[in-house]
N, C-alpha and C positions, 0 to 999 in steps of 0.2 A: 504494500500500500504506500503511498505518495507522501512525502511529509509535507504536513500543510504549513505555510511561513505566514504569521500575518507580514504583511505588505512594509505598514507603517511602521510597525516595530524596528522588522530589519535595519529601514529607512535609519531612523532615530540611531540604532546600532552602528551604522555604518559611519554617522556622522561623529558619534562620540567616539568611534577611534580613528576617523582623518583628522579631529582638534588634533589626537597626541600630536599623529605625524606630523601637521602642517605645522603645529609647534616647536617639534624638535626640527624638525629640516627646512621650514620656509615652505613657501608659498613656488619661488619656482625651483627648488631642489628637489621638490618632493613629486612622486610619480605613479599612476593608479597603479603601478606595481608597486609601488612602499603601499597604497593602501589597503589594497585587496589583499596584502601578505598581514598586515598587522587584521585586518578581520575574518583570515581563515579562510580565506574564498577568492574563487580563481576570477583575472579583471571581468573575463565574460561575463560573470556574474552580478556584480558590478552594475556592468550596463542595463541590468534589467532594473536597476534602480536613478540611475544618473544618467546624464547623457557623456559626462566628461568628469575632467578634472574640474576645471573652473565651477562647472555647477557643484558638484561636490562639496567645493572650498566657500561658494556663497550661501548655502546650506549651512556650512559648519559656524560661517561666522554669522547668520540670522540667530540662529540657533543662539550661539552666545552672547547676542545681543540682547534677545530675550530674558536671558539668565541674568543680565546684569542689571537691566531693568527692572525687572522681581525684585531684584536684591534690593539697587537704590529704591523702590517703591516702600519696601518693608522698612528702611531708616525711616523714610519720609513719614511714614505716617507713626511712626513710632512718640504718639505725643508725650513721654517723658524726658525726650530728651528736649535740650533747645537749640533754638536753631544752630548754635557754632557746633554741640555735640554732634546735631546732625547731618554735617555738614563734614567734618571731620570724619567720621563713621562713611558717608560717602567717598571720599579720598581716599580714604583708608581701604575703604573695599575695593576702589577702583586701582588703586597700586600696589599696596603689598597684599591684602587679600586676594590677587589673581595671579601670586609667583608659582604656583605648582604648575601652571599653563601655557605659560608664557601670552596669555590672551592678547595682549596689548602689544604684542611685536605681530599677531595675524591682525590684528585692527589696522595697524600701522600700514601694513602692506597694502592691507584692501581701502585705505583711504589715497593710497599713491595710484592705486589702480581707478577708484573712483576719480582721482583727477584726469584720467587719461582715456578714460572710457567714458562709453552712455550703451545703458542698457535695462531692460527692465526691472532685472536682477539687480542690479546695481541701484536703480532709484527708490527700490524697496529699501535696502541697506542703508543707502544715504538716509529716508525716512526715520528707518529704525534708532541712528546715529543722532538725528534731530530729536526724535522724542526723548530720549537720553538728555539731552541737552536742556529740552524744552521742563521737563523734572527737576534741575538743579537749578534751573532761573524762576523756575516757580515758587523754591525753595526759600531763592535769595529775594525774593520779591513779597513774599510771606514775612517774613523776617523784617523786613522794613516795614511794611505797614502795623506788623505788631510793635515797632518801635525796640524790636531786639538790638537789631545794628544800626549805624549811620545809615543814611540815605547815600545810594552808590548808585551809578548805571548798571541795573542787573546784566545786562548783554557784556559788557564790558567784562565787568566780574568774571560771568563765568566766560567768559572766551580767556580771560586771564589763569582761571583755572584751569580749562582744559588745555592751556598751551604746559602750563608747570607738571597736568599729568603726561603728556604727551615727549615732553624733557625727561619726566621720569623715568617714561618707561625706555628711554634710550640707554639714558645711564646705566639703567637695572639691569641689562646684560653685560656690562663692564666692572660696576662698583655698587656693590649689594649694601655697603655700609655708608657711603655718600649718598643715596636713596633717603636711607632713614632722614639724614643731617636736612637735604632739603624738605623732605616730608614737616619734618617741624616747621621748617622755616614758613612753611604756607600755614603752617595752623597758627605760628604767628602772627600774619599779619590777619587771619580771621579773626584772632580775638582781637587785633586791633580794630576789628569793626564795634565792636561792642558799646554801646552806652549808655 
């Protein structure tokens, strides 16, 4: 008798082990032979779920964009903390809570590729990318009207944030203990927001 696959499952499967690969090797190092060997299963196989690599790899990183969204979602609403803890607790998850993954060197890649491409795939992504963004300026725009922090240009802010994670996570593959050094440094200047 036939073994039956759910579909989606597999799907799901295949994508949480092309993160490992695409993480340890890159984005173009990596090959549906490194993925199909790390999921047990020959590329033909493969094709009955993706059409390629690149879909594969835009999959992988929906997927984790997802996951980080959840996460910053759950600081956010977490009303005990205030705005700097949760704010902090977002940073926090978005650089050194995603070092077992290397997530942010495949972010990295696919926003080099989002500048040089246009694609459906990719406008989804970008989306994904914005709502991420659009959650920590809500954040910081919450926080102002409750009179937590000085009044700042929310956009400003956070494009100031996301350039110091986006630095970080360069560093992070070089210098594991200069990461921390600047990690404070931004939580500094957010409790300088404070008043």
């Amino acid at each position: 008798m036939p073994k039956i696959v759910d579909y989606e499952e597999k799907k799901k499967e295949i994508i949480e082990k092309a993160k490992i690969v695409f993480a340890k090797r890159g984005y173009h190092n990596t090959s549906l032979s490194h993925i199909s060997k790390k999921c047990g299963m020959g590329r033909t196989t493969i094709y009955q779920y993706f059409k390629n690599k690149d879909e594969i790899f835009f999959h992988t990183i929906g997927s984790t964009l997802e996951e980080m969204q959840t996460q910053v979602e759950v600081i956010v609403a977490n009303e005990e903390l205030s705005f700097t803890e949760k704010l902090k607790q977002v940073i926090h998850q978005l650089t050194e809570g995603q070092e077992d993954n290397n997530t942010f060197i495949l972010l990295l890649e696919t926003l080099l590729i989002l500048n040089r491409e246009k694609n459906e795939v990719l406008e989804k992504l970008k989306d994904d990318i914005q709502r991420l963004k659009n959650t920590i300026e809500d954040l910081i725009k919450q926080a102002i009207e409750k009179k937590e922090i000085k009044p700042v240009d929310s956009n400003s802010f956070l494009e100031t944030i996301c350039t110091f994670i986006e630095t970080f996570t360069i560093k992070k593959v070089s210098n594991r203990d200069d990461l921390k050094v600047k990690v404070e440094s931004l939580y500094l200047l957010i409790d300088g927001l404070k008043i």
